[in-house]
BALOBA-1460 file (C-alpha; in Angstrom, 3 decimals):
// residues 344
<rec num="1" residu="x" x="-8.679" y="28.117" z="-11.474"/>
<rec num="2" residu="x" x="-5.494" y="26.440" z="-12.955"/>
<rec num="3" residu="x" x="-5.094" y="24.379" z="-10.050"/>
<rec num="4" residu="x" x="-8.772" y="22.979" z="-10.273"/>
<rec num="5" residu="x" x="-8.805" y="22.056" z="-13.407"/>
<rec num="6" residu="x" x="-5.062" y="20.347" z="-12.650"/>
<rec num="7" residu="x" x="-6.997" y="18.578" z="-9.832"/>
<rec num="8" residu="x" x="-9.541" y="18.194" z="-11.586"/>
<rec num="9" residu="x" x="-8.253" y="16.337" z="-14.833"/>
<rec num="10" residu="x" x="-6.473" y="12.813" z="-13.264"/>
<rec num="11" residu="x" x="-10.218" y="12.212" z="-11.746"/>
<rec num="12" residu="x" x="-11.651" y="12.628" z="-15.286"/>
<rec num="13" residu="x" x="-9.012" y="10.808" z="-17.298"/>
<rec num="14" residu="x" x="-9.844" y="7.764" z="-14.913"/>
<rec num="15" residu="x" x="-13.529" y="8.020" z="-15.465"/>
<rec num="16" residu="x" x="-13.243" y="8.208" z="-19.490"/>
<rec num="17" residu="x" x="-11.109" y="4.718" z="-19.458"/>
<rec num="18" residu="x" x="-13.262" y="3.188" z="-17.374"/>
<rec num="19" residu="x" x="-16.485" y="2.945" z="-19.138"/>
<rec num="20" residu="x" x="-16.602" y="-0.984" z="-18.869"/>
<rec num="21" residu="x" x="-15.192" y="-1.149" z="-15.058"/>
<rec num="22" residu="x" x="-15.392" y="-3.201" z="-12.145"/>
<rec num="23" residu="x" x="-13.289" y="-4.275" z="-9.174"/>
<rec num="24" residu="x" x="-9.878" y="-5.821" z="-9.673"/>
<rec num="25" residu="x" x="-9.599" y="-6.903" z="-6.386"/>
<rec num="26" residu="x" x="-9.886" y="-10.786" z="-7.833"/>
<rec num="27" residu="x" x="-6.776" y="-9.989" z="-9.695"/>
<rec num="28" residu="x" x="-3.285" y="-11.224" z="-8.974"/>
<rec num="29" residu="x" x="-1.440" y="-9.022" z="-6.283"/>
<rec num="30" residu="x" x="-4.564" y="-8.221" z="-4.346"/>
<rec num="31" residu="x" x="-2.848" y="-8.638" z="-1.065"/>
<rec num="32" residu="x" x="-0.418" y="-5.796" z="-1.836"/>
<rec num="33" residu="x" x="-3.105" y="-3.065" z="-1.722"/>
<rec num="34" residu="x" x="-4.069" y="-2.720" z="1.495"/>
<rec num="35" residu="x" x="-1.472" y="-0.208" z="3.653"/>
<rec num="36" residu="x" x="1.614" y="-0.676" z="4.732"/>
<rec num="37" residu="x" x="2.559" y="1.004" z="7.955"/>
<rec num="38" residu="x" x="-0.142" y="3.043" z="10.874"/>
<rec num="39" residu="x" x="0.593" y="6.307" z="9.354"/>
<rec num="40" residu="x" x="-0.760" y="5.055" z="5.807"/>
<rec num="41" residu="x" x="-3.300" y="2.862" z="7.686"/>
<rec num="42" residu="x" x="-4.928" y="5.958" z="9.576"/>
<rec num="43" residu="x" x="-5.180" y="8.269" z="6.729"/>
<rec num="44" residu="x" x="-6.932" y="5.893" z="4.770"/>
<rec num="45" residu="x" x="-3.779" y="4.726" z="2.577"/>
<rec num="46" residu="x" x="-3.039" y="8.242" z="1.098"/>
<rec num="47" residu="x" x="0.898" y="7.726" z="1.651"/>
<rec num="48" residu="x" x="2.163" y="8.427" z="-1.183"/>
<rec num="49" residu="x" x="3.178" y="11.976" z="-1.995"/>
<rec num="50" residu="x" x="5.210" y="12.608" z="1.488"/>
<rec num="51" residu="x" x="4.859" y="9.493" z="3.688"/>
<rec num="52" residu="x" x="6.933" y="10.273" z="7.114"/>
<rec num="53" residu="x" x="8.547" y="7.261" z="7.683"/>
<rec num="54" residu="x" x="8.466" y="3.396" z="5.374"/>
<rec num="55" residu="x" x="9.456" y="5.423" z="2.012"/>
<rec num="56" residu="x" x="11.479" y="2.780" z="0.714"/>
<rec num="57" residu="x" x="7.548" y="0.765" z="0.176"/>
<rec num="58" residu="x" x="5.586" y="4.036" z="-0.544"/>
<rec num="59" residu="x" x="7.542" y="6.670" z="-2.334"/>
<rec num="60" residu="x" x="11.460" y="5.952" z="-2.766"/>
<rec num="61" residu="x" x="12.721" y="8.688" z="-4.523"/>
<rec num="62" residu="x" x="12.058" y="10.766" z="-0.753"/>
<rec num="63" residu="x" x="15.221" y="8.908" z="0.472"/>
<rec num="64" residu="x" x="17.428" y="10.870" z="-0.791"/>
<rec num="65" residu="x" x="15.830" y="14.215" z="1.095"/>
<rec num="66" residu="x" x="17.175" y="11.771" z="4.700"/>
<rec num="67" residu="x" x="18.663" y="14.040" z="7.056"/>
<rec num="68" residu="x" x="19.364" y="10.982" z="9.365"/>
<rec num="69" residu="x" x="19.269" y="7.537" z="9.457"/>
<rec num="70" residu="x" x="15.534" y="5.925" z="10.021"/>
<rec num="71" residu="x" x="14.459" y="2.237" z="11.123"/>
<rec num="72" residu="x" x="10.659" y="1.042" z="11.204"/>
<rec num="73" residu="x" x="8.978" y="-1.772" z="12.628"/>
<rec num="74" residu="x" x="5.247" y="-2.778" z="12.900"/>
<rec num="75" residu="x" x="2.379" y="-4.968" z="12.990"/>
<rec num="76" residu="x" x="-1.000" y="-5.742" z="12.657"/>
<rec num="77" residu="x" x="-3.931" y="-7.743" z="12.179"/>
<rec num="78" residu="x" x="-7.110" y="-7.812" z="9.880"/>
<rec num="79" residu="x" x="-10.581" y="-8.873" z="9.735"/>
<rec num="80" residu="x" x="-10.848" y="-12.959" z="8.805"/>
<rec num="81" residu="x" x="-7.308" y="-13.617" z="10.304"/>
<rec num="82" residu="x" x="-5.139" y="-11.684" z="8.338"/>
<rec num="83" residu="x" x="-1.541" y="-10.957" z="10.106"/>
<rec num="84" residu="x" x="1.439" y="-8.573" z="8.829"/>
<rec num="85" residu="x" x="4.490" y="-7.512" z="10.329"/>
<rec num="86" residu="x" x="6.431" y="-4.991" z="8.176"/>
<rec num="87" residu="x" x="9.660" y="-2.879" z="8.596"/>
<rec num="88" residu="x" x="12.398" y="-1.087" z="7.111"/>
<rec num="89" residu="x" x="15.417" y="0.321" z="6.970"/>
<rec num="90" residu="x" x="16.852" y="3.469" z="5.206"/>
<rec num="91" residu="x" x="19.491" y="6.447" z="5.485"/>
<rec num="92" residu="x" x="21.346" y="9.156" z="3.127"/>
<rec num="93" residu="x" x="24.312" y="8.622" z="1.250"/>
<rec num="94" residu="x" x="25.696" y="11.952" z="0.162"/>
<rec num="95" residu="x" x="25.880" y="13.770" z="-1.117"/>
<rec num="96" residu="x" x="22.795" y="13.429" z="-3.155"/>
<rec num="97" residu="x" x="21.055" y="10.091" z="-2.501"/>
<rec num="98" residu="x" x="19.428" y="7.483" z="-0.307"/>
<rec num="99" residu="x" x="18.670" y="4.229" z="0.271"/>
<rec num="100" residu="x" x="16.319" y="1.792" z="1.979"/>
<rec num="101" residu="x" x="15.194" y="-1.926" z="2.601"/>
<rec num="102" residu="x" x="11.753" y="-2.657" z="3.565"/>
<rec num="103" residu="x" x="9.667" y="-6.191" z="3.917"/>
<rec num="104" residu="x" x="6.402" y="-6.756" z="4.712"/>
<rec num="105" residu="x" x="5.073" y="-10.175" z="6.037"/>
<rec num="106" residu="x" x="1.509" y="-10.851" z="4.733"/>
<rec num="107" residu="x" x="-0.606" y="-13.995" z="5.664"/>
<rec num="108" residu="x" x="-2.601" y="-16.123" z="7.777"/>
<rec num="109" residu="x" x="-0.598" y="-18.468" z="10.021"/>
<rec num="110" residu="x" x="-3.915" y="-20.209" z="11.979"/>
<rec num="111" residu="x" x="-5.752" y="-21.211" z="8.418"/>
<rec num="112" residu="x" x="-8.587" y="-23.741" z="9.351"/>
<rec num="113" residu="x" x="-9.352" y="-26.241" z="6.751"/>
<rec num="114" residu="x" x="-11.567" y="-28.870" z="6.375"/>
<rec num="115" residu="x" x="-11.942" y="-32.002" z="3.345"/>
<rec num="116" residu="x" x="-14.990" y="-32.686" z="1.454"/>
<rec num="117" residu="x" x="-17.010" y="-34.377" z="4.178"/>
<rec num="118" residu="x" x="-16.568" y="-31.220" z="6.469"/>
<rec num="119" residu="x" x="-14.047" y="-33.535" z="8.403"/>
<rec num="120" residu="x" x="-11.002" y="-30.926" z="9.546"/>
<rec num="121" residu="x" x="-7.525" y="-30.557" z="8.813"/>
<rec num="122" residu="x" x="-4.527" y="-30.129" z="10.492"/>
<rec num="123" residu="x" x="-3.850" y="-26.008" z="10.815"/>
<rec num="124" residu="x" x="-2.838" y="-24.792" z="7.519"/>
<rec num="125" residu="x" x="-0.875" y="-21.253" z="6.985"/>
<rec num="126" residu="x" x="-0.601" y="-18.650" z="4.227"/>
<rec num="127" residu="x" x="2.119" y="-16.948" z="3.443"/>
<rec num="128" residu="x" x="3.606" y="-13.676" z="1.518"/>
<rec num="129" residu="x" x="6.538" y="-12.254" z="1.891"/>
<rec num="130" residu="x" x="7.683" y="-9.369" z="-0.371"/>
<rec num="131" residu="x" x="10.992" y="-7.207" z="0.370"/>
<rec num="132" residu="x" x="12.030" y="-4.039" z="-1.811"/>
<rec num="133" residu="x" x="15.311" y="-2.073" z="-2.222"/>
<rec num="134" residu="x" x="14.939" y="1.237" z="-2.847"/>
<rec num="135" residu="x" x="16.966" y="3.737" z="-4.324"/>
<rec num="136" residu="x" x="16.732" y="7.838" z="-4.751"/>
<rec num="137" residu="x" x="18.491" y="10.950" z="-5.954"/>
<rec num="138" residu="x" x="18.135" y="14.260" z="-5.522"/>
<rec num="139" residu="x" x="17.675" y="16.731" z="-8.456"/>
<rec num="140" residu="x" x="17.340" y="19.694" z="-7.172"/>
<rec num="141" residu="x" x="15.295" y="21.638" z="-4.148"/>
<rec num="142" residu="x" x="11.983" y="20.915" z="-5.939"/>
<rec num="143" residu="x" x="12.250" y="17.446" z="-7.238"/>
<rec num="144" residu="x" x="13.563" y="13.885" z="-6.347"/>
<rec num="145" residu="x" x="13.496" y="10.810" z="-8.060"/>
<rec num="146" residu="x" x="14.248" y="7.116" z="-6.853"/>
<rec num="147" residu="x" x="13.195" y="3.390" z="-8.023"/>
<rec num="148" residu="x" x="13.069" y="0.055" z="-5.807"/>
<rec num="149" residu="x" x="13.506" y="-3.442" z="-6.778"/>
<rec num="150" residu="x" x="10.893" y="-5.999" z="-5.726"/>
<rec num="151" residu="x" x="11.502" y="-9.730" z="-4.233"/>
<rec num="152" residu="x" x="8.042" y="-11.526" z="-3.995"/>
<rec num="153" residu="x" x="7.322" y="-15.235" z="-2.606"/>
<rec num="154" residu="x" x="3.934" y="-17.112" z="-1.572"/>
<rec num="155" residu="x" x="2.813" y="-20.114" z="-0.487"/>
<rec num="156" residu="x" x="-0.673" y="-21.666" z="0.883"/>
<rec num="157" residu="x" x="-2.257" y="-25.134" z="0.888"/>
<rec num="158" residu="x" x="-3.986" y="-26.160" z="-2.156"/>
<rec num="159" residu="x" x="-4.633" y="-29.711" z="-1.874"/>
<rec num="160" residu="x" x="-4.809" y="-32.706" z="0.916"/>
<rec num="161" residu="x" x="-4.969" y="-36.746" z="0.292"/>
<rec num="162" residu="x" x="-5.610" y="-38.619" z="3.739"/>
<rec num="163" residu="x" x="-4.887" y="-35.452" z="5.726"/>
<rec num="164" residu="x" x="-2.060" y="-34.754" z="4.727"/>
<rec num="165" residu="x" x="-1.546" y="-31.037" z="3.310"/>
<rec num="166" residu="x" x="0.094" y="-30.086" z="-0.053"/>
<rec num="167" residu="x" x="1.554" y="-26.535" z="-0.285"/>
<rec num="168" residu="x" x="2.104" y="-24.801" z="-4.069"/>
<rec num="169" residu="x" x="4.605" y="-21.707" z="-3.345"/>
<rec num="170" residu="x" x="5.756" y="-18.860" z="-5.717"/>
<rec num="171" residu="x" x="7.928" y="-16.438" z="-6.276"/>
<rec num="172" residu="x" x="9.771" y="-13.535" z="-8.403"/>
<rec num="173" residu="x" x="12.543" y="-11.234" z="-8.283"/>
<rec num="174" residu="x" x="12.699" y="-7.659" z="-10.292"/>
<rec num="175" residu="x" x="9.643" y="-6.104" z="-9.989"/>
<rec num="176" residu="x" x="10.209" y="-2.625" z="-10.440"/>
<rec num="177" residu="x" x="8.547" y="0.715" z="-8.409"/>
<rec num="178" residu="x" x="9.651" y="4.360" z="-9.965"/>
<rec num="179" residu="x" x="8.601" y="7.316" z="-7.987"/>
<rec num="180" residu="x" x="8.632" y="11.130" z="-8.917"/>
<rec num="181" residu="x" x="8.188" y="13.682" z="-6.345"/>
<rec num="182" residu="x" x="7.491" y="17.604" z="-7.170"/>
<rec num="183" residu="x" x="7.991" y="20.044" z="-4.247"/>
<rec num="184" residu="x" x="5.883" y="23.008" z="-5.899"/>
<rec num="185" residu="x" x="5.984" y="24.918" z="-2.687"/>
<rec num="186" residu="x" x="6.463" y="24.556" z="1.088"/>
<rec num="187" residu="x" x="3.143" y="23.870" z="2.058"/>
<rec num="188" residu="x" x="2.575" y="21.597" z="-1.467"/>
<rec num="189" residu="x" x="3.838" y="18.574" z="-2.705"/>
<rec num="190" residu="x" x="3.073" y="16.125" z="-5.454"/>
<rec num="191" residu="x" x="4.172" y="12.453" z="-6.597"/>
<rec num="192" residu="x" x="3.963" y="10.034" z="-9.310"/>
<rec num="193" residu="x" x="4.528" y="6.229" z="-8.675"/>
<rec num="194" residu="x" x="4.452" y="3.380" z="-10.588"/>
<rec num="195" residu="x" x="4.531" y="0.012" z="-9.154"/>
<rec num="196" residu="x" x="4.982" y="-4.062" z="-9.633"/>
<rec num="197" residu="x" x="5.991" y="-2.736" z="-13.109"/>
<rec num="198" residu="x" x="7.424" y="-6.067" z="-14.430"/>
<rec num="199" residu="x" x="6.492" y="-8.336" z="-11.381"/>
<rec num="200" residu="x" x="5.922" y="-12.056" z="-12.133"/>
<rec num="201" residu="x" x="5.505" y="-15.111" z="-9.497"/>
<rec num="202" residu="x" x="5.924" y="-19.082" z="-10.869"/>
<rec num="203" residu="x" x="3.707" y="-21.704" z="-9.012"/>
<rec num="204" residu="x" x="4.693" y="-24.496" z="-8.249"/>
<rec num="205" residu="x" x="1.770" y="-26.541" z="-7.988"/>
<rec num="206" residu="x" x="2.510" y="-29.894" z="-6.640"/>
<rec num="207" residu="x" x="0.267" y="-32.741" z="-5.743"/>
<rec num="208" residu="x" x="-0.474" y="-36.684" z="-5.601"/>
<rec num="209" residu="x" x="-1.514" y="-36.364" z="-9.331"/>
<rec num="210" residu="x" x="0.764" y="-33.794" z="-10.968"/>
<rec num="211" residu="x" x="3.247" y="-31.216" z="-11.117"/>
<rec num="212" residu="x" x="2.911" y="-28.086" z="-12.915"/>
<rec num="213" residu="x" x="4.083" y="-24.400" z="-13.318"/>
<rec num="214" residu="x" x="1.538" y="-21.514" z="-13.526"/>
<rec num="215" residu="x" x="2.901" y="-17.898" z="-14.264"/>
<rec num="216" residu="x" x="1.140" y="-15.593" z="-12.141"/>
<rec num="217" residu="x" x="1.223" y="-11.649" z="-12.595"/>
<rec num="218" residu="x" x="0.286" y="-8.856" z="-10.442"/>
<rec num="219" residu="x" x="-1.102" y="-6.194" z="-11.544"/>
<rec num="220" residu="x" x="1.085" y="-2.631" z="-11.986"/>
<rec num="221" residu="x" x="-0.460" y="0.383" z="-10.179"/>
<rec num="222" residu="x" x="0.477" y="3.801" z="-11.427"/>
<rec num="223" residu="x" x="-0.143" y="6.352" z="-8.601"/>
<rec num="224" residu="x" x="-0.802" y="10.687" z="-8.391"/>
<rec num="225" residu="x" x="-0.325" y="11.553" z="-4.906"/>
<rec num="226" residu="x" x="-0.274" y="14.883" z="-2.920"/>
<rec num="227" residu="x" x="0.000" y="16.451" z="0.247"/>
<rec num="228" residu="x" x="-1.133" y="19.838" z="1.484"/>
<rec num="229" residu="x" x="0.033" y="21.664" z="4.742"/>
<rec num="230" residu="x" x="-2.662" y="23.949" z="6.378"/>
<rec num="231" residu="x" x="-4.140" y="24.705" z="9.218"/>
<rec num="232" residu="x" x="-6.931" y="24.261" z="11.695"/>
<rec num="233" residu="x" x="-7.556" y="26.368" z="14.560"/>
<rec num="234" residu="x" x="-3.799" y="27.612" z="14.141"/>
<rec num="235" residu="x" x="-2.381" y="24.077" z="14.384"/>
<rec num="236" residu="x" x="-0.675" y="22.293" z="11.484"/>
<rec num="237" residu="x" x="-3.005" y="20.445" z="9.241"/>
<rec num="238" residu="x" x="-1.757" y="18.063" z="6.836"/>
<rec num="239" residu="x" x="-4.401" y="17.178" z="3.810"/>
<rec num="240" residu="x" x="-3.395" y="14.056" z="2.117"/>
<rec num="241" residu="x" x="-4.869" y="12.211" z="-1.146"/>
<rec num="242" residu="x" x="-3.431" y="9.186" z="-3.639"/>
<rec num="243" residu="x" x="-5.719" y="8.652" z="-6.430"/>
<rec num="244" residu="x" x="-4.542" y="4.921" z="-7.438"/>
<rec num="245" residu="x" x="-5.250" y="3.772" z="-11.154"/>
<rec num="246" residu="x" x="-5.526" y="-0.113" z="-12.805"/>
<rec num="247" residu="x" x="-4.637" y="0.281" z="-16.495"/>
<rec num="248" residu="x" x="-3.152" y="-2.494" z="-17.878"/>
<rec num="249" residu="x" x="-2.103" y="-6.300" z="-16.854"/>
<rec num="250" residu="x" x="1.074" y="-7.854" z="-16.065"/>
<rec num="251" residu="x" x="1.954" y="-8.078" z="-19.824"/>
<rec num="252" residu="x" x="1.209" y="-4.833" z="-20.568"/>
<rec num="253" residu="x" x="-2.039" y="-5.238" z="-22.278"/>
<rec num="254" residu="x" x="-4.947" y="-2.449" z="-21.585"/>
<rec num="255" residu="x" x="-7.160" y="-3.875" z="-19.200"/>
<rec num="256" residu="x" x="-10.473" y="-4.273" z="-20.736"/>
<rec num="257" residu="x" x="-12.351" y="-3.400" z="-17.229"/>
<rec num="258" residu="x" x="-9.637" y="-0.583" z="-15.774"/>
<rec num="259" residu="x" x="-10.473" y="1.349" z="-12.545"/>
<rec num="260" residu="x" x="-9.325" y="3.943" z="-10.055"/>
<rec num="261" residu="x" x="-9.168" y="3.973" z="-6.065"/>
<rec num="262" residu="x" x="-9.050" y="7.441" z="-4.459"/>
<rec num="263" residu="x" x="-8.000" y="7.847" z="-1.310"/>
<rec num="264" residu="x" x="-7.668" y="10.499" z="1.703"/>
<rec num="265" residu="x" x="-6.224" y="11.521" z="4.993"/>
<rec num="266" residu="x" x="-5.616" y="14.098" z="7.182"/>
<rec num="267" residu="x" x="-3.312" y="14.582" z="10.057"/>
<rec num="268" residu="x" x="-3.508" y="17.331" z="13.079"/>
<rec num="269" residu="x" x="-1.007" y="18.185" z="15.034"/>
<rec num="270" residu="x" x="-2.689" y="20.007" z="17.585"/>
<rec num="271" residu="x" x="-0.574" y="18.664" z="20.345"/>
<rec num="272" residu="x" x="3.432" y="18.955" z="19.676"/>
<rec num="273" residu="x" x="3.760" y="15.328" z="21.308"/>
<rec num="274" residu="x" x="0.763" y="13.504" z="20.058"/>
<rec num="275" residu="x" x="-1.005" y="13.769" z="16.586"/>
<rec num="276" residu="x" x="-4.386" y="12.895" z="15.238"/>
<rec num="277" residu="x" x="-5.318" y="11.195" z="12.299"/>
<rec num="278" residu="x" x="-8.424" y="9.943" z="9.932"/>
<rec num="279" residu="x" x="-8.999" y="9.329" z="6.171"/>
<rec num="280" residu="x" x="-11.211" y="7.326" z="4.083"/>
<rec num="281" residu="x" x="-10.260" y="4.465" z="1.898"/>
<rec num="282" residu="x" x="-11.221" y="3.005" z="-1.211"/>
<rec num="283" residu="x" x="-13.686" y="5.360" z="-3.038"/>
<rec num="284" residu="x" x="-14.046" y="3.462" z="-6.161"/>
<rec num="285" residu="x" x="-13.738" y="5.568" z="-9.522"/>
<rec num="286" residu="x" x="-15.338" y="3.567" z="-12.490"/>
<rec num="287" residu="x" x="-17.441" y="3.708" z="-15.424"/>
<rec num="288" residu="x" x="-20.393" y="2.935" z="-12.932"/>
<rec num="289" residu="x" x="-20.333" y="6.085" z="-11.604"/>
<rec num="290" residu="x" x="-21.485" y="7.496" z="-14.566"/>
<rec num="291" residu="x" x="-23.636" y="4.260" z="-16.469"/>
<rec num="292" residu="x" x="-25.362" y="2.945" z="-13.479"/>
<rec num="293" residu="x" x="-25.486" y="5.030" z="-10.324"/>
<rec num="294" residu="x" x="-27.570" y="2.743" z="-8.179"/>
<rec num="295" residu="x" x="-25.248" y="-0.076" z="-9.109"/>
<rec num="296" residu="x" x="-22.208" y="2.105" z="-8.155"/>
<rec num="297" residu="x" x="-23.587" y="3.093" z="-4.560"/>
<rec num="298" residu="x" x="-24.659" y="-0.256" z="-3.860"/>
<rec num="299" residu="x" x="-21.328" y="-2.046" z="-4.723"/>
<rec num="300" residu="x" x="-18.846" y="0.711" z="-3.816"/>
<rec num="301" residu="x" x="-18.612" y="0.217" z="0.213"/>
<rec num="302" residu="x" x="-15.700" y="2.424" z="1.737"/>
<rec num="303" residu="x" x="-13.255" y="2.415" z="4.475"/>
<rec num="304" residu="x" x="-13.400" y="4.910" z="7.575"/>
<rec num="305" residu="x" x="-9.713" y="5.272" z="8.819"/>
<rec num="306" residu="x" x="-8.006" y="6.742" z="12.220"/>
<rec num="307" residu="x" x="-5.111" y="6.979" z="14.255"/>
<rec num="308" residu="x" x="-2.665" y="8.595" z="15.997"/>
<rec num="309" residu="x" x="1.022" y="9.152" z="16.687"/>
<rec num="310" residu="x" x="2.962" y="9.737" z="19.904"/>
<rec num="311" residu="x" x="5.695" y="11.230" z="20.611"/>
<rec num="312" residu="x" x="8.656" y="8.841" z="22.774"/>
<rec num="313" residu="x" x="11.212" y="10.984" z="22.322"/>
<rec num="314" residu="x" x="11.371" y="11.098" z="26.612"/>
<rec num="315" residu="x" x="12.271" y="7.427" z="26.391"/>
<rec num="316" residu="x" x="14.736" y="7.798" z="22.987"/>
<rec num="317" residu="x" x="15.159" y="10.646" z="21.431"/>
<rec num="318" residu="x" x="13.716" y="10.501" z="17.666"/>
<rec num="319" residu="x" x="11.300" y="7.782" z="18.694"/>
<rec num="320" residu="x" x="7.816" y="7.551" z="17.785"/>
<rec num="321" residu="x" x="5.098" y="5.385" z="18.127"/>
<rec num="322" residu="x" x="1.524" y="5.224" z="15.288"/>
<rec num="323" residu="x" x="-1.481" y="3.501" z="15.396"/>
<rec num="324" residu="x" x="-4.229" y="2.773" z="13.032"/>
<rec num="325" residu="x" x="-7.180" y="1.202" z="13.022"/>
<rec num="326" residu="x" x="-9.643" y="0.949" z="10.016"/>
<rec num="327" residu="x" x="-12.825" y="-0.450" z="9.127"/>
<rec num="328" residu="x" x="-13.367" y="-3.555" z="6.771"/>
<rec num="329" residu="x" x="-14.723" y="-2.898" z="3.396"/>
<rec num="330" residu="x" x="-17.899" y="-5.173" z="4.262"/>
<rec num="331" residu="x" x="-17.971" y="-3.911" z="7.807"/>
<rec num="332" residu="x" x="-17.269" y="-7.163" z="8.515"/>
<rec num="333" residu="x" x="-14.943" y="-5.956" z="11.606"/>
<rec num="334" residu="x" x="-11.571" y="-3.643" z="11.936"/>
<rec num="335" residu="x" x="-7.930" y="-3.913" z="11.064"/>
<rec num="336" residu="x" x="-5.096" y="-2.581" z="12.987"/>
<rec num="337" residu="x" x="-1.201" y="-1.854" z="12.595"/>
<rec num="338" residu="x" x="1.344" y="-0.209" z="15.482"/>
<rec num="339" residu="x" x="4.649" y="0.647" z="14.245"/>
<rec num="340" residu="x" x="7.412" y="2.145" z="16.389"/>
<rec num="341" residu="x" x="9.941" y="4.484" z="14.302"/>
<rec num="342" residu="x" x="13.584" y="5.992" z="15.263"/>
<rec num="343" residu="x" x="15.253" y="8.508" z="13.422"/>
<rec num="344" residu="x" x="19.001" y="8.448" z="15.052"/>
C-alpha cells in the first residue's frame, strides 16, 4: 500500500498545479524533448532512472557505477525532415566517480524555402548543436549522484532580400543537469533529474534593416524516473517510466500554464543476444484531464514506440547495436534512431 500511494502521489502533485494547463511544446527548448539515443527512442523516452548506455545526456550521476569504459554513436531521422546524430563518451575514474561527454546534432540540413510570391529559395538549413559534460560520484551501494554542464548553439534562416539568405544564430554555455539515483533494491531503482536549470541562448538577429539581440530561455525540466526488473514467461522484463514535469520558466518564475509528460517502456530479453522493446510516449498530464475531458482526449495524441537491440559481441566483444522507431505525435509518419555502443 505504501508503495501505491508513493506512486501514486508525483501523478497527483502534477495534476493539482496544473489546473490552467496546456502544451509547452511552443516554448523555448522544444527540440530538446524528443529522445536521445534507440534505447530511449523504443521505450517511449522513459530513460531516465537506469538508461544502459548515453548517461552522460539522461542520468549522469550513473557514471560513476562504470565498470568499463563506454563510447556511443547514433542517428536518426524524423517526420518533416528532422535529422540527429548523437554520441558520447564516458568511463570511471576511481575510485568513486565518472565522467562523460555527449553531443547531439539536431536540425534540418535540406530546409526548402520560398519568398512572398511563392518564388523559391536557395536550400536553407537548421541547426542545433548542444554538448554536455557530465560528472558523478558514488555515495554508497544505494545511491549516486552526478551533474553535467550544458553548451547550446542554433542557427536557421530568418530573413532573405533578393535571394539571398540571412541566418540569426545563438548560443549559451552553463546550463546545468543534476541527477539523483536511489537503488532501493536489486530489481528497483529510482531517479530524480533536473535539467537546462540555468540555460540561456542570445540571438543574434541580423538583417538588411537591423541588428539586434534577443535572450532566449529554455525551459528547465525536473524529472521522477524508475525502473523495475521482472519477468515474463521466466525471461527478464524490464518496466520503465519517467514522469517529466514543466514548472517554472527560464527565470524561475511559476509557469502560469505548467504540465506533466509521462512516459513508458518495457524491454524483454527473451533472447540472450537480441532484446525487444516498446513504450508509449507523451501521455499528457494537465488540468484538462480533470476540467474538460473531451478537450483532453481530443488534444492529447500519443506516441507508440519499439525497438530492439542486438547483440555484436561475435564481431567485437562488448558491442551492441539498438534501433527505434516511433510514431509522430500527429501520425503524420515515423521517426527512427540506430546507435552502435562498445563497452571495452
Amino acid at each position: 500500500m505504501k508503495k501505491t500511494i508513493l506512486g501514486i502521489l508525483p501523478v497527483l502533485i502534477i495534476l493539482s498545479n496544473t489546473v490552467d494547463a496546456a502544451m509547452v511544446g511552443g516554448h523555448s527548448g522544444a527540440y530538446l524533448r524528443p529522445p536521445v539515443g534507440a534505447a530511449a527512442l523504443a521505450m517511449g523516452g522513459a530513460g531516465s532512472a537506469n538508461p544502459s548506455y548515453l548517461a552522460s545526456w539522461w542520468n549522469p550521476s550513473l557514471l560513476a557505477n562504470l565498470r568499463e569504459k563506454r563510447l556511443s554513436a547514433g542517428a536518426g531521422i524524423a517526420s518533416f525532415g528532422r535529422t540527429d546524430a548523437f554520441g558520447a563518451f564516458e568511463f570511471r575514474i576511481p575510485p568513486r566517480m565518472g565522467m562523460g561527454f555527449a553531443f547531439l546534432y539536431r536540425g534540418d540540413p535540406f530546409l526548402k524555402l520560398y519568398d512572398d510570391q511563392e518564388n523559391p529559395l536557395e536550400r536553407a538549413a537548421y541547426t542545433t548543436l548542444t554538448g554536455k559534460i557530465a560528472l558523478s560520484y558514488y555515495v554508497n551501494r544505494a545511491v549516486t549522484a552526478g551533474a553535467s554542464i550544458g553548451i547550446l548553439y542554433q542557427r536557421l534562416p530568418t530573413m532573405s532580400r533578393d535571394g539571398d539568405l540571412s541566418y540569426s544564430s545563438a548560443a549559451g554555455i552553463g546550463s546545468i543537469d543534476l541527477a539523483f539515483t536511489y537503488r532501493l533494491s536489486p530489481v528497483l531503482t529510482f531517479s530524480a533529474i533536473a535539467r537546462d536549470l540555468g540555460a540561456g541562448m542570445n540571438w543574434e538577429i541580423e538583417s538588411d534593416y537591423y541588428n539586434n539581440t534577443v535572450e532566449d530561455k529554455p525551459l528547465p525540466s525536473f524529472t521522477l524516473g524508475s525502473e523495475y526488473k521482472g519477468k515474463l514467461l521466466q525471461k527478464p522484463l524490464i518496466w520503465a517510466a519517467d514522469l517529466k514535469g514543466y514548472f517554472i520558466d527560464g527565470n524561475w518564475k511559476k509557469l502560469s500554464r505548467p504540465e506533466g509528460h509521462l512516459n513508458l517502456g518495457w524491454e524483454w530479453q527473451y533472447w540472450q543476444s537480441f532484446f525487444i522493446r516498446a513504450g508509449i510516449s507523451g501521455f499528457l498530464l494537465n488540468g484538462d484531464l480533470l476540467n474538460d475531458t473531451e478537450e483532453y482526449f481530443t488534444n492529447s495524441p500519443l506516441s507508440v514506440t519499439a525497438g530492439f537491440s542486438l547483440d555484436l559481441s561475435r564481431y567485437r566483444e562488448g558491442l551492441r547495436m539498438n534501433y527505434g522507431i516511433s510514431t509522430d505525435k500527429l501520425w503524420a509518419g515515423v521517426g527512427q534512431q540506430v546507435d552502435i555502443n562498445l563497452s571495452f
